[in-house]
C-alpha positions in Angstrom: 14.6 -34.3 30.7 16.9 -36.4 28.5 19.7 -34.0 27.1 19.4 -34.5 23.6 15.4 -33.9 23.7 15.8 -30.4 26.0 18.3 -29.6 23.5 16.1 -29.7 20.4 12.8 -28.7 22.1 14.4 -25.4 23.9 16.3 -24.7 20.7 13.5 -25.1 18.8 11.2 -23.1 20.8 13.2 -20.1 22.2 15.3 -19.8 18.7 12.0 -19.4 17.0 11.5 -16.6 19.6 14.1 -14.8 18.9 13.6 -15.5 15.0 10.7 -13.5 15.6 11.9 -10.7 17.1 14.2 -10.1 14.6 11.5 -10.0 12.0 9.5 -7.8 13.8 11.9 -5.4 13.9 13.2 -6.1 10.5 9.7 -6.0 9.1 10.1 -8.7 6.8 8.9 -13.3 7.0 7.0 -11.7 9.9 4.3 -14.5 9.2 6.4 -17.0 8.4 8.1 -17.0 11.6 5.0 -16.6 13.8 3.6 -19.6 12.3 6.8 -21.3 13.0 7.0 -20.4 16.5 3.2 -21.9 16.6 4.0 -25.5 15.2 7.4 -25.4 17.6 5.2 -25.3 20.9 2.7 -28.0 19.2 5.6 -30.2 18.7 7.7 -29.5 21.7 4.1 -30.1 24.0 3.5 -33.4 21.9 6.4 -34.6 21.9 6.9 -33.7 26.0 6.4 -37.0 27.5 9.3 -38.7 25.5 11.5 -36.1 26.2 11.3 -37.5 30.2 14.0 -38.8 31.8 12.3 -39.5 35.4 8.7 -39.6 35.7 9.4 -39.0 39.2 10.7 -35.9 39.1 8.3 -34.1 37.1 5.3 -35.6 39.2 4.5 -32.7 40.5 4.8 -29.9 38.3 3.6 -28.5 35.4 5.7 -29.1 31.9 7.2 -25.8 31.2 6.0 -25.1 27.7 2.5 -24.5 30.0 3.8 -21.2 30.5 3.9 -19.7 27.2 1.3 -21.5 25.6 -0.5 -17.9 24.9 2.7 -16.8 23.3 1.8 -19.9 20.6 -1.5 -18.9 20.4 -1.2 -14.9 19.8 1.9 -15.8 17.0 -0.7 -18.2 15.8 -3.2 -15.4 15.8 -0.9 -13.1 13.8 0.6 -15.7 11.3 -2.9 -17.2 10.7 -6.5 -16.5 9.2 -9.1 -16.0 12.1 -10.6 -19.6 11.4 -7.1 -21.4 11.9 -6.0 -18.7 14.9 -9.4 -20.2 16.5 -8.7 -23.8 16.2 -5.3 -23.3 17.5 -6.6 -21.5 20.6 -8.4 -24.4 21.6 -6.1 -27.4 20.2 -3.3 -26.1 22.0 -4.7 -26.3 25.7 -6.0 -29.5 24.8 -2.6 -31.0 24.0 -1.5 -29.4 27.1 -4.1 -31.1 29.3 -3.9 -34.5 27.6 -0.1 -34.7 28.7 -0.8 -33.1 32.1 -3.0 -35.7 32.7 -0.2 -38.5 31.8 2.8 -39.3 33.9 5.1 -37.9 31.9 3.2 -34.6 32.3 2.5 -34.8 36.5 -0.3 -36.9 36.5 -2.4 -34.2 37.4 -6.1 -34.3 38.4 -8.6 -34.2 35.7 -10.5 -30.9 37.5 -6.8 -29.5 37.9 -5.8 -29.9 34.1 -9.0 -28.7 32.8 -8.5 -25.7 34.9 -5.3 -25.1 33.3 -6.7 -25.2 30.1 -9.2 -23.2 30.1 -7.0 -20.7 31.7 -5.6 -20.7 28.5 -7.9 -20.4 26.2 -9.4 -17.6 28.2 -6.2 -15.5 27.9 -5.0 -17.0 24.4 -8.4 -15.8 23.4 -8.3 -12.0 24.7 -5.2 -11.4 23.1 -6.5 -13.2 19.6 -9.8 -10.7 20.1 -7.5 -7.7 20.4 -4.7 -8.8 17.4 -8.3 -9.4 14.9 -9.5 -5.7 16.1 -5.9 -4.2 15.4 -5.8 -5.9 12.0 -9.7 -4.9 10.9 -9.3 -1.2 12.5 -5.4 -1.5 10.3 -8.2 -2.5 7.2 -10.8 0.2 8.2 -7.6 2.6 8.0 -6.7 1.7 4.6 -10.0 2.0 2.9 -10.7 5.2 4.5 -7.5 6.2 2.6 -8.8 4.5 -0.7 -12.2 6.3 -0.2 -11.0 9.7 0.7 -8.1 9.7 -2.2 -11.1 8.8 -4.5 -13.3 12.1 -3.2 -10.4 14.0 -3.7 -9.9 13.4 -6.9 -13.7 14.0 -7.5 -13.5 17.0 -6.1 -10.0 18.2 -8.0 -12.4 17.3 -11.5 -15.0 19.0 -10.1 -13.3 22.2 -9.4 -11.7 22.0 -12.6 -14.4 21.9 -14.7 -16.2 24.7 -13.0 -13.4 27.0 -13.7 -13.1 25.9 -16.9 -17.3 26.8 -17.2 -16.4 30.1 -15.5 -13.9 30.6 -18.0 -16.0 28.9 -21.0 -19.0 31.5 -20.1 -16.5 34.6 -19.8 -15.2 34.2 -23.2 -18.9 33.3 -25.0 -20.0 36.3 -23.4 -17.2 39.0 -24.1 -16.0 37.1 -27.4 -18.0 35.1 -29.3 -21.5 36.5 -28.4 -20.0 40.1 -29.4 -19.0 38.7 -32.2 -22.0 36.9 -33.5 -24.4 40.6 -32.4 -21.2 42.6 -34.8 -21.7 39.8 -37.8 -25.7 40.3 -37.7 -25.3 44.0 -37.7 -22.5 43.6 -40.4 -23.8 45.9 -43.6 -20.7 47.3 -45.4 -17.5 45.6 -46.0 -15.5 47.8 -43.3 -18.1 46.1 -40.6 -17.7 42.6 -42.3 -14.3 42.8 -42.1 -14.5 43.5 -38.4 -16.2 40.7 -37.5 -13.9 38.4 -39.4 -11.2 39.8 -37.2 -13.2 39.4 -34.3 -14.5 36.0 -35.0 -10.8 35.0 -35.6 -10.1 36.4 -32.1 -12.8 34.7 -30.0 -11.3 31.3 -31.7 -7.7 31.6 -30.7 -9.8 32.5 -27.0 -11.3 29.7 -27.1 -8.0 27.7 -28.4 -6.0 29.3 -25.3 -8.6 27.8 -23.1 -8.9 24.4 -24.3 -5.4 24.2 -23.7 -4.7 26.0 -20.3 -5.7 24.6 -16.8 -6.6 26.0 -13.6 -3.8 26.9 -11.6 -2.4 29.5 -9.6 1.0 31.1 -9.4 2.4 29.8 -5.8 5.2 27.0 -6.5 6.1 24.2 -4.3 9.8 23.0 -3.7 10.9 19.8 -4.7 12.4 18.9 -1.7 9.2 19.5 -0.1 7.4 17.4 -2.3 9.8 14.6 -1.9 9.0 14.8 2.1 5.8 14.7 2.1 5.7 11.7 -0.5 8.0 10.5 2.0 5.5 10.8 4.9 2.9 9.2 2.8 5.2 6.5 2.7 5.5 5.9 6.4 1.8 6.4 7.0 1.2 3.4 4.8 -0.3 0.5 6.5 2.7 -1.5 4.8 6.8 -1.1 4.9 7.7 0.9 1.8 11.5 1.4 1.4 12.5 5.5 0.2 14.8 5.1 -2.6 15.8 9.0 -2.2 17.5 10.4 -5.3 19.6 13.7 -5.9 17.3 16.7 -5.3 17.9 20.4 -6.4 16.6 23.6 -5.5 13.9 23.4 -7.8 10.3 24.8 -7.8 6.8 23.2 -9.2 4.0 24.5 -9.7 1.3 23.7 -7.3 -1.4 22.1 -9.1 1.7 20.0 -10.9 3.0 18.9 -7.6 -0.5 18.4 -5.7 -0.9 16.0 -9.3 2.3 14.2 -8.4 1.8 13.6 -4.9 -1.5 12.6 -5.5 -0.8 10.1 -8.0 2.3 8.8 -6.0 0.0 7.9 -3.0 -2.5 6.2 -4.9 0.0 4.3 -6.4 1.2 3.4 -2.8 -2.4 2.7 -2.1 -3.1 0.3 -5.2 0.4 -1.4 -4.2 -1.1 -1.9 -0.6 -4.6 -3.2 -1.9 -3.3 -5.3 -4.6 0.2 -6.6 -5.1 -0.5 -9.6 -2.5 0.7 -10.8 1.0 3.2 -12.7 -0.1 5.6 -11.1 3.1 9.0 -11.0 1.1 7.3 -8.8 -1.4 9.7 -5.5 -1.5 8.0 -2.2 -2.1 9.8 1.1 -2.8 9.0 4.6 -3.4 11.8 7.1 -4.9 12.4 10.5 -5.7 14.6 12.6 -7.7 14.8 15.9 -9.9 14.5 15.8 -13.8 17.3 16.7 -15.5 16.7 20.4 -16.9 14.1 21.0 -13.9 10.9 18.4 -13.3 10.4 15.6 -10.7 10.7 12.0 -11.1 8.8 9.4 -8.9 8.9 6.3 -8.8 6.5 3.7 -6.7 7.2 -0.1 -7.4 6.9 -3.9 -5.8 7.5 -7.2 -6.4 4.1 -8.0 -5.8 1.7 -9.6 -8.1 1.8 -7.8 -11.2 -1.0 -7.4 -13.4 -1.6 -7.2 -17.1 -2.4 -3.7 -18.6 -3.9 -4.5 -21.4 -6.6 -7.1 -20.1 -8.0 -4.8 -17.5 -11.4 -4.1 -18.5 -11.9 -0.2 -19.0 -14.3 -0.2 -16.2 -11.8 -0.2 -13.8 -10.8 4.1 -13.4 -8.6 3.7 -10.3 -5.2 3.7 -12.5 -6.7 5.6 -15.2 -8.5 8.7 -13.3 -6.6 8.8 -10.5 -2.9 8.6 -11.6 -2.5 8.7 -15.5 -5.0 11.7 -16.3 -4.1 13.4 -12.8 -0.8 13.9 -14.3 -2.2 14.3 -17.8 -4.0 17.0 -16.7 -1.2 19.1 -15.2 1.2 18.2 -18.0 3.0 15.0 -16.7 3.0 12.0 -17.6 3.1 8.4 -16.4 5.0 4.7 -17.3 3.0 1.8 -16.2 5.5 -1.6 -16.2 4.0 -4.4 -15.1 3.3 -8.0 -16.0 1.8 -11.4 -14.1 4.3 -12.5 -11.2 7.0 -9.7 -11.9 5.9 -6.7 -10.1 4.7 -3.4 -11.0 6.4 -0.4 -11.5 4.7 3.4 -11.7 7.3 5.9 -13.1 5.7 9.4 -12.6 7.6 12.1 -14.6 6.4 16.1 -14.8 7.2 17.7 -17.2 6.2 14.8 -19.9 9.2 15.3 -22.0 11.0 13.6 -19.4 12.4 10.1 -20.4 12.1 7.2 -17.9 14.5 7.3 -14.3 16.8 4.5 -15.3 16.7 1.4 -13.0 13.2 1.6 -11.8 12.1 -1.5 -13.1 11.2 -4.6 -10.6 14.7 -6.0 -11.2 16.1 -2.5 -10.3 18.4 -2.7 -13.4 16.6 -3.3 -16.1 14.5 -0.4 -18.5 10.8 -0.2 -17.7 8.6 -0.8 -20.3 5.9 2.2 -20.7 2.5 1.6 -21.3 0.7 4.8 -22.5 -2.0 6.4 -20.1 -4.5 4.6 -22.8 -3.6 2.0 -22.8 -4.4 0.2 -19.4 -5.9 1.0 -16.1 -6.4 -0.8 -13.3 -7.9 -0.1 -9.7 
């Protein structure tokens, strides 16, 4: 091969190689670089027969790049929609065969080439079947999330509001019934008096009730909220970094951290679903104790972004399943996002807490809350 042509093609090709291992194991330009490492083994094939010194000498072998033509393919497969993954598979034997048929390539045999390529495309095609089954069972995976995060909070509002009916029916029946049966029966001022009292009682009942929730007396450790957040994180079909902050010996209770948890993973989920694929979007997740006791978490990207205010009120995802969640067990939660500059989910229980500072999308600048009213989004 002429020198100067070996050197560009081999550092073309083999340096995109190792490009992409490094962004496999860093986790990041993973598509990028695939697709690179595709177009390298177009041009390196295409350009084959003017990188020939001695027709010659090559006359009776096969141009190297031959041998790793399915390695093009199945980086084409992962860097590329299904439609352009398919045209590649079958493109890139082709320019194979057309220079193995030439000279430059070996001159081989027409029946001989054609062999060769469809070699290729039978093995460049098994492993593009198997990458497209991996990525739809890695979508199946995701939804199944989506779907079973939306049951469970179903099923949390369920159960609520049959204890609350439980403890609706309970106080009608010992309160306010008895009173109304005492008021009816009411003849003399001592009796009307009574059921003043009694009537005044059955409303600060019903007062306590409208304000409490259902919740039992077993706490949950922060710590051991911030590790299973953390889990969450890792089980996401996406890399999300753990921005861990300074946790104390502190304990929730566990209908406030089962809210926080929840509400975290959704926000992981919606991250995953909708921030884009733009591959050098960053996510993060962190945690960290509230100063005077509480929990802090925080779930952000670089992503997309989105608008609060124009998202129609149709769309509960954000609304049910993240700001009332926490609502409801006496959190609260900061919403900063806008078009093209990421989004950023500040959950903070108790709700007197004021926002963790730094968990914008810049990581530096104040988030700006956006009341659990005032926006939601799926």
């Amino acid at each position: 091969m002429i020198p100067e042509w070996s050197l560009f093609a081999q550092g073309l090709l083999f340096g995109g190689l190792l490009l992409s291992v490094a962004a496999s194991i860093l986790k990041r330009w993973v598509l990028i670089v695939n697709g690179f490492v595709a177009v390298a083994w177009f041009v390196v094939m295409a350009t084959w027969p003017t990188g020939v010194a001695d027709v010659a000498v090559v006359s009776d072998e096969r141009p190297w790049p031959w041998f790793i033509c399915t390695v093009a393919t199945a980086a084409a497969a992962v860097a590329w929609p299904v439609w352009a993954a398919v045209v590649a598979l079958v493109v890139a034997p082709l320019t194979y065969g057309i220079v193995r048929v030439t000279p430059a390539g070996g001159a081989a045999p027409l029946d001989l080439a054609a062999y060769d390529v469809i070699y290729a495309i039978i093995l460049g095609g098994t492993v593009l079947i198997i990458i497209t089954m991996l990525r739809q069972a890695a979508a199946s995976v995701d939804l199944a999330q989506s779907t079973a995060l939306d049951r469970y909070s179903y099923a949390v509002r369920q159960h609520a509001t049959e204890v609350e009916r439980v403890q609706v029916d309970a106080i009608v029946h010992d309160s306010v019934l008895t009173t109304l049966i005492s008021a009816a029966r009411s003849h003399a001022p001592e009796a009307e008096a009574l059921a003043v009292r009694m009537a005044s009682n059955a409303m600060g009942y019903l007062r306590d009730a409208a304000a409490s929730s259902p919740d039992d007396a077993t706490k949950v450790r922060v710590g051991d909220l911030a590790v299973r957040i953390r889990s969450a994180a890792d089980a996401v079909s996406v890399a999300f970094e753990y921005r861990p902050g300074e946790i104390s010996d502190w304990d929730l209770p566990s209908q406030a951290a089962e809210a926080v948890y929840s509400a975290a993973v959704q926000s992981m989920v919606n991250s995953t679903q909708h921030a884009g694929s733009d591959p050098n979007t960053t996510r993060w997740v962190g945690v960290r104790c509230a100063p005077g006791g509480g929990v802090v978490v925080v779930v952000g990207d670089t992503g997309a972004g989105f608008d609060p205010q124009a998202v129609p009120t149709a769309r509960i995802g954000l609304r049910i399943s993240i700001l009332e969640r926490v609502s409801n067990a006496g959190g609260h939660v900061d919403v900063d996002s806008r078009p093209g500059e990421g989004t950023v989910i500040t959950i903070r229980w108790p709700a007197a807490e004021s926002v963790w500072p730094g968990s914008g999308p810049d990581a530096g600048e104040g988030a700006v809350p956006v009341a659990a009213g005032e926006g939601a989004t799926s």
